[in-house]
N, C-alpha and C positions, 0 to 999 in steps of 0.2 A: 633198328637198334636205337633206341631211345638215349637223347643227348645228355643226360642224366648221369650217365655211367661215366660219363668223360671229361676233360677238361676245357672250356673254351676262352681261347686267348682272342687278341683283335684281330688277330688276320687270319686266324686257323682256330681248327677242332680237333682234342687226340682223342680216339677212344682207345681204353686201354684193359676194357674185362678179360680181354683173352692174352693177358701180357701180363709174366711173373713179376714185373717191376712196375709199377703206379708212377704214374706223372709227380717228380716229386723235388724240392729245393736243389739238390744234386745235379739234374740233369738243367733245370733251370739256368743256374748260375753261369754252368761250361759253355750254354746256348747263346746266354747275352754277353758269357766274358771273351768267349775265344774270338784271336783276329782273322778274322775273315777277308774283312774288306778287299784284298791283292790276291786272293786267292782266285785259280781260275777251276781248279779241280779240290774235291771236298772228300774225305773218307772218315765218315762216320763206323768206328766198331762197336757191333753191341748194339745195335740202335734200339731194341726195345719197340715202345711204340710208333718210333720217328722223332720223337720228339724234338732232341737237339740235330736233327738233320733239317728239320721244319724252322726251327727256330736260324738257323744258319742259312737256311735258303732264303729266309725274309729281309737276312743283315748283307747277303752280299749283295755282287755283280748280277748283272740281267745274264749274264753270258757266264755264270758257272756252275759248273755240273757236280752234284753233290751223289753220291755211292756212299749206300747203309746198309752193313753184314748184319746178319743176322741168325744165331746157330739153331735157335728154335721154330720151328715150324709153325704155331699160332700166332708169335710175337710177328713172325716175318709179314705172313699176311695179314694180321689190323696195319702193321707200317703201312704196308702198299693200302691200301684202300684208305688212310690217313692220309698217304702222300696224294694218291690220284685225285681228293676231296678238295685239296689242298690249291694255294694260286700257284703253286710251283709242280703241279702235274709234271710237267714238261725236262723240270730239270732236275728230279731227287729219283734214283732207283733205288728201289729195296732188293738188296739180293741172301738169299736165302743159301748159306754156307757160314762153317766154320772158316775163323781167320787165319786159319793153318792152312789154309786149302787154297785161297784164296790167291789168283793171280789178275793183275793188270798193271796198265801203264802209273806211272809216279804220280801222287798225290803233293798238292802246295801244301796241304794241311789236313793231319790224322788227329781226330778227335776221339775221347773214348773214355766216357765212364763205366770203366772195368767192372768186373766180379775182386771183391774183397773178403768176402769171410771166410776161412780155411776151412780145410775140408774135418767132418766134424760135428759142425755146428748144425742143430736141427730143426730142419723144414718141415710143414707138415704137406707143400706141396712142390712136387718136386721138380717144377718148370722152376719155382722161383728161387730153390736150391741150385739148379745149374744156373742160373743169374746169377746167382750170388756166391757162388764157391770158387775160387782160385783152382779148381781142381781140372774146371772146364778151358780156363786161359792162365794162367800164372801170369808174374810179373816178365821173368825171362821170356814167356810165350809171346806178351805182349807187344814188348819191345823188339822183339827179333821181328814181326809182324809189323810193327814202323818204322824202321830200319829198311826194310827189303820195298816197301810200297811209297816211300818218302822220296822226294825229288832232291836235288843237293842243297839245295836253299829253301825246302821246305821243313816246316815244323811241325809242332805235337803237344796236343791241349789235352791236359786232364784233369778231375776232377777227382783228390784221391781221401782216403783218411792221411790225418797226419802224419804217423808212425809209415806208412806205405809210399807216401812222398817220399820219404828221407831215404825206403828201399829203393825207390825207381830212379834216385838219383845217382844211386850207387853203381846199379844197374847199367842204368843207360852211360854211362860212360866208355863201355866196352863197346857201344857201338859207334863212338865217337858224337853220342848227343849229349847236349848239357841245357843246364838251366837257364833261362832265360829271364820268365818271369817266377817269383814264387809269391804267390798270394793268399796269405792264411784267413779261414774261414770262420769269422766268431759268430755265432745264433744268437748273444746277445753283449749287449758292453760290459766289460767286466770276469767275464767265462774265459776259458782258456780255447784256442783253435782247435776246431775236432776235422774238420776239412782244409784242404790246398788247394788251389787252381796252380796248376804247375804247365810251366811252358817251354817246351827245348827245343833246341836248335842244332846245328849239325856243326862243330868247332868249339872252342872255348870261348867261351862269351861271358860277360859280365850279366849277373845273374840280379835283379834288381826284385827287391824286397816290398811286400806294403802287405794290408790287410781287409778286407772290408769285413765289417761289424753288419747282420742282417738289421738286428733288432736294438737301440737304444735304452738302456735302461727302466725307462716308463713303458717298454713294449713296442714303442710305436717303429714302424720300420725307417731306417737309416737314408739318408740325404742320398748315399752312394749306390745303394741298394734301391732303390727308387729310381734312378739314375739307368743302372744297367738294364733292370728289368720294366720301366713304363713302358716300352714299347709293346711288352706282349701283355700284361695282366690287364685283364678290362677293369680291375677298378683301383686303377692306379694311375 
């Protein structure tokens, strides 16, 4: 398979032709933003190519073990054969299940850039319809799915549309998570946030606000943004 088709960052390579979702700012972002570091167990939902499992495996501990669901059958296996490629062979599985189904011990940290577009909206191929449809995972699906696999002091990184933030905040409060961090997403200075890095936590917590701006006015990409993601773009 020719390197062409895929993405390559400084420490890894995704390919992603047989994966409804493309290596793309999204997944990017919740890779370099989410905290890791204290984490000993990792659960990536949705993982698509791997990519924020890959990107997570590089920011933590030598000694933590990263789990990435995955409900598609093609997506699952480019993961595994990304992860196996990958310096962290050893410590990312790809496991090939719906997150409804899904049992194991508590995770320190559930990550998951969800499916958002309602059902509805039309695909012309229909792997990257069930990626992208709330029909496959809802909000409530999601959450009751980080809730049951979350440790008491573990948390939950996401990466959502605006308007879907404000619903998963709503949401998760019935399972007793709240907000932690809330990070809105500007693509350039001056535009309104179409994305959130949203962070919850198990209790009420004091829910702390900011933004990062990708791209500055004249284009050039952001001081901050530069920041979170040098480590993986080769030419940055």
């Amino acid at each position: 398979m020719g390197r062409s088709r895929g993405f390559t960052f400084k420490q890894f390579h995704i390919n992603h032709d047989r994966c409804a979702m493309k290596v793309g700012t999204d997944g990017i972002l919740l890779g370099a933003w989410a905290p890791v570091e204290r984490a000993h167990r990792v659960l990536d939902i949705g993982t698509g190519s791997g990519l924020i499992a890959l990107m997570l495996a590089q920011r933590s501990r030598s000694d933590c073990r990263l789990d990435a669901v995955e409900l598609d059958i093609n997506a699952a296996s480019q993961a595994r054969e990304n992860a196996a490629a990958s310096p962290w062979a050893d410590r990312v599985t790809i496991i090939e299940s719906a997150i409804q189904d899904y049992q194991a011990a508590p995770y320190d940290l559930v990550v998951s850039n969800p499916p958002y577009f309602v059902a509805g909206q039309s695909f012309s191929d229909p792997a990257r319809a069930l990626a992208r449809h709330t029909g496959a995972l809802d909000s409530h699906g999601l959450l009751a799915a980080c809730n049951r696999l979350l440790s008491q002091n573990g948390q939950v990184a996401l990466v959502l549309p605006t308007a879907m933030a404000d619903e998963i905040l709503c949401i998760s409060a019935h399972y007793d998570l709240h907000g932690i961090c809330y990070t809105a997403v500007i693509t350039r200075e001056g535009k309104e946030a179409n994305r959130v890095l949203l962070l919850l936590g198990r209790g009420l917590n004091r829910c702390e606000r900011g933004e990062i701006v990708i791209h500055s006015a004249d284009g050039a990409y952001s001081d901050r943004y530069i920041q979170l993601t040098s480590p993986f773009y080769l030419k940055m």
